[in-house]
N, C-alpha and C positions, 0 to 999 in steps of 0.2 A: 437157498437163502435169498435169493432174486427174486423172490414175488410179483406179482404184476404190476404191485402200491409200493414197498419197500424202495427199490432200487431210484424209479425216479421220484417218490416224492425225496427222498433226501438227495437227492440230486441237483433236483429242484434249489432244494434252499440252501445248498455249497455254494452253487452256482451264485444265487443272489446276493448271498454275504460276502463270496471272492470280489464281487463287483464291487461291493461296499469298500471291504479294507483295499483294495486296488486303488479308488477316489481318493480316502484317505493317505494315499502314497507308500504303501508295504509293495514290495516285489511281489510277482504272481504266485510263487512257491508260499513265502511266507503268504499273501492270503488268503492261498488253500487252507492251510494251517490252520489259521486264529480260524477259518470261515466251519474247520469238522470241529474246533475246540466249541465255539461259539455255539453248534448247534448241538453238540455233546450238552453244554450244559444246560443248554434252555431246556431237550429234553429231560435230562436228569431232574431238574429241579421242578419240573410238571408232571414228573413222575411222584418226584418226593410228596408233594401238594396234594396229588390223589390219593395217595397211601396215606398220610397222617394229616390231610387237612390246616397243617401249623404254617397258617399264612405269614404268620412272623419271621418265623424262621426263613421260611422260603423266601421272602421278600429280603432280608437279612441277610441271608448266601447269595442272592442274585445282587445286591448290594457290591458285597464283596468282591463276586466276580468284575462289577464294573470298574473298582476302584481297582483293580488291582490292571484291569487292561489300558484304563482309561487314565485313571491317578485324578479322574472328578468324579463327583455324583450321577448316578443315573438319571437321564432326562425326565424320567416319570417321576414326579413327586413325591408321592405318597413313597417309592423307593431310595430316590434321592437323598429324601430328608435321614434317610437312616446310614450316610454314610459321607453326609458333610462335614463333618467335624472329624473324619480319621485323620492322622496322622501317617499312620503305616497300618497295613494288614494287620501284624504283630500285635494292634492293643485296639480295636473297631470299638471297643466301649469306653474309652480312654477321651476324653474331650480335648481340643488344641489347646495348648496351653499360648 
């Protein structure tokens, strides 16, 4: 399972996102963590996009995922906007009242 590409490209990009949530101020452990959660999903949901093409949706779970690490909108726009108005995870189509 250690392929030549496998091992360090995802290596690669633990490495970079530990750095990340590290700047941000999580302990080293915790972010290990968020940094294999982080690249779990980014891959998952570029997976899901090549398989069914429903940019919506894709855009809509990567949404998600921000609000729920972040509790703001995703920096990108065109994402962003799909997930300013939550509330809670619980009702994403739900408007603030």
């Amino acid at each position: 399972l250690g392929g030549p590409l496998r091992v360090p490209n995802i290596d690669m990009w633990v490495e970079a996102l530990v750095d990340l949530w590290k700047q941000a101020g999580l302990k080293p452990s915790q972010a290990r963590t968020h940094a294999r959660l982080n690249l779990a999903v980014a891959r998952g949901l570029l997976h899901d996009l090549l398989l069914t093409r429903d940019r919506k949706a894709v855009d809509k779970a990567m949404a998600m995922f921000d609000w729920l690490c972040f509790r703001e909108p995703n920096p990108v726009r065109r994402v962003g906007r799909l997930s300013a108005s939550w509330v809670s995870p619980a009702d994403p189509d739900e408007p603030r009242v």
